[in-house]
N, C-alpha and C positions, 0 to 999 in steps of 0.2 A: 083535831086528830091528835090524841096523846097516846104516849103507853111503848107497843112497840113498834118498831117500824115496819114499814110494809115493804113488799116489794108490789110492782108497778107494771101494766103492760099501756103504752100510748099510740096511738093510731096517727100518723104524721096524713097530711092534707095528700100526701104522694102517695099514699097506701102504704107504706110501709110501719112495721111495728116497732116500737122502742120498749126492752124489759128494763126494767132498775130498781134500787130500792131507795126508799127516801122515808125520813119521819115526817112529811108533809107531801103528798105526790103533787096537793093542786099548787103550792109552791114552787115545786121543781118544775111541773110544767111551766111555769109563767116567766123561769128560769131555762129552760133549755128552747124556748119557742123562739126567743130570739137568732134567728138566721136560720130555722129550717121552718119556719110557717106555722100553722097550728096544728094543736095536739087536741087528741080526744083523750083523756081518763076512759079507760074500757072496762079496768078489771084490778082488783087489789088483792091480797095477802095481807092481813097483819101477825106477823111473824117472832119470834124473838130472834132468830136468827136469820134473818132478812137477808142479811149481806150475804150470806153463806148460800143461802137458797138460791140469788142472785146469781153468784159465781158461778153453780152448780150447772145453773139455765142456761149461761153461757155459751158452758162447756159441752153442755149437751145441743147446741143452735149454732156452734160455731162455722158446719160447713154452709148454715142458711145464712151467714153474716152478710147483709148489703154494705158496705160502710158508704160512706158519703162523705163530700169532701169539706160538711162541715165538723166533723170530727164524731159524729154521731152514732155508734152503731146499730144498723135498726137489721129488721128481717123481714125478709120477703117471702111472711107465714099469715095462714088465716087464723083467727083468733082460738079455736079449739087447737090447733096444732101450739101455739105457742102456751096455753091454758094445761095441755099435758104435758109438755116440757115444763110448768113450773111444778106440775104435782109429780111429774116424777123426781124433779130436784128437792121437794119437801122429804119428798119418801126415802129419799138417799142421804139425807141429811139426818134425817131420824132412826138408820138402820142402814150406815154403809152397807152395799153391796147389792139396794134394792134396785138399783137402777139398770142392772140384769134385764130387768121386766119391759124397761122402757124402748120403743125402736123408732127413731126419728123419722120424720114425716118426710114424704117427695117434695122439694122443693117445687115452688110453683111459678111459673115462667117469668124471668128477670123483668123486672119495672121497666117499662121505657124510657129511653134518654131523651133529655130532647132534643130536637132538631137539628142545633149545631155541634153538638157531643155527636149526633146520632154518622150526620154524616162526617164527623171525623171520623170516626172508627169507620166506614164504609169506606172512608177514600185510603188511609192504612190498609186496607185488606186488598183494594184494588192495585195498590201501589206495589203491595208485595208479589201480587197475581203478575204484574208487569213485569218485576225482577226476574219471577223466575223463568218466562216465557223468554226475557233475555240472557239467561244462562241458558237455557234449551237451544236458541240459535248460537250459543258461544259456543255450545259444544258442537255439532254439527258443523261450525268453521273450524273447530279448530283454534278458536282464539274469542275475544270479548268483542262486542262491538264500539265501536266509536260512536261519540254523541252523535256525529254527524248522521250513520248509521241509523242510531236508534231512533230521529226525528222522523228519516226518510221512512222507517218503517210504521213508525208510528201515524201519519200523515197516510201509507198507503191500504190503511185500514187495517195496523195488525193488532188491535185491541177490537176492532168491529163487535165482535160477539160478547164483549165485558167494556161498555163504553162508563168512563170515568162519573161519579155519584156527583152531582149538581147540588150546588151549594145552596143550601134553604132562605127563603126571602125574610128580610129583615123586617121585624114587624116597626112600624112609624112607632114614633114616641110620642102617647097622646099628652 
């Protein structure tokens, strides 16, 4: 691959999409695969203004941004939504102003976490669901409860209808 550079759309093993631009994509893949798994080359550009194009795609994908906590930013788009995100970043780059035309796609329902991510956040929400049901009796005493308080109540079923999310089984290490 000589000439100009491209820009890049990658298909993570997670489903999610990684845009970028590189003068080599199957390089860069073989280069960003390390710590998020494999990549699929889906779709390229060769561009002169690659970078530009890029940015543009960005900026137009940025409220689809999934980031991940390997430093990655990908998006949680199907391949035609992110494919018109880069040809309306071509068209804006060739003729500010065209991207008028362009109207970002509905984001498509967040990837799922796994299991022990999944019930952190589950038992966070539960946890604050508990807060506030124990400000709801602070206000009707008149005052806060005491731990002591809050066990007895807890203990006499006052979470019954929102019981605490069970921690996911750890898979053996084969």
């Amino acid at each position: 691959m000589t000439g100009h550079p491209f820009v890049y759309v990658f298909l993570r093993d997670d489903g999610a999409r990684k845009v970028g631009f590189s003068g080599n994509p199957k390089k860069r893949a073989k280069h960003l695969r390390i710590g998020v798994g494999e990549l699929v080359l889906e779709r390229t550009w060769q561009l002169e203004n690659a970078r530009e194009v890029e940015g543009i795609t960005h900026r137009l994908l940025k409220r689809h941004r999934h980031s991940r906590a390997s430093g990655v930013e990908t998006y949680n788009l199907g391949l035609d939504e992110i494919c018109a995100a880069v040809e309306a970043a071509i068209a804006e780059a060739k003729r500010p102003g065209a991207i008028k035309k362009y109207r970002a796609p509905e984001p498509l329902p967040p990837l799922p976490l796994p299991p022990f991510e999944q019930w952190m956040a589950d038992l966070q929400a539960w946890q604050l669901l508990r807060l506030r049901r124990y400000d709801e009796i602070a206000e009707k005493l008149g005052r806060r409860m005491t731990r002591a308080e809050q066990r007895e109540w807890m203990a006499a079923g006052g979470m019954a209808d929102h019981p605490a999310p069970q921690m996911p089984e750890r898979k053996a290490n084969a």
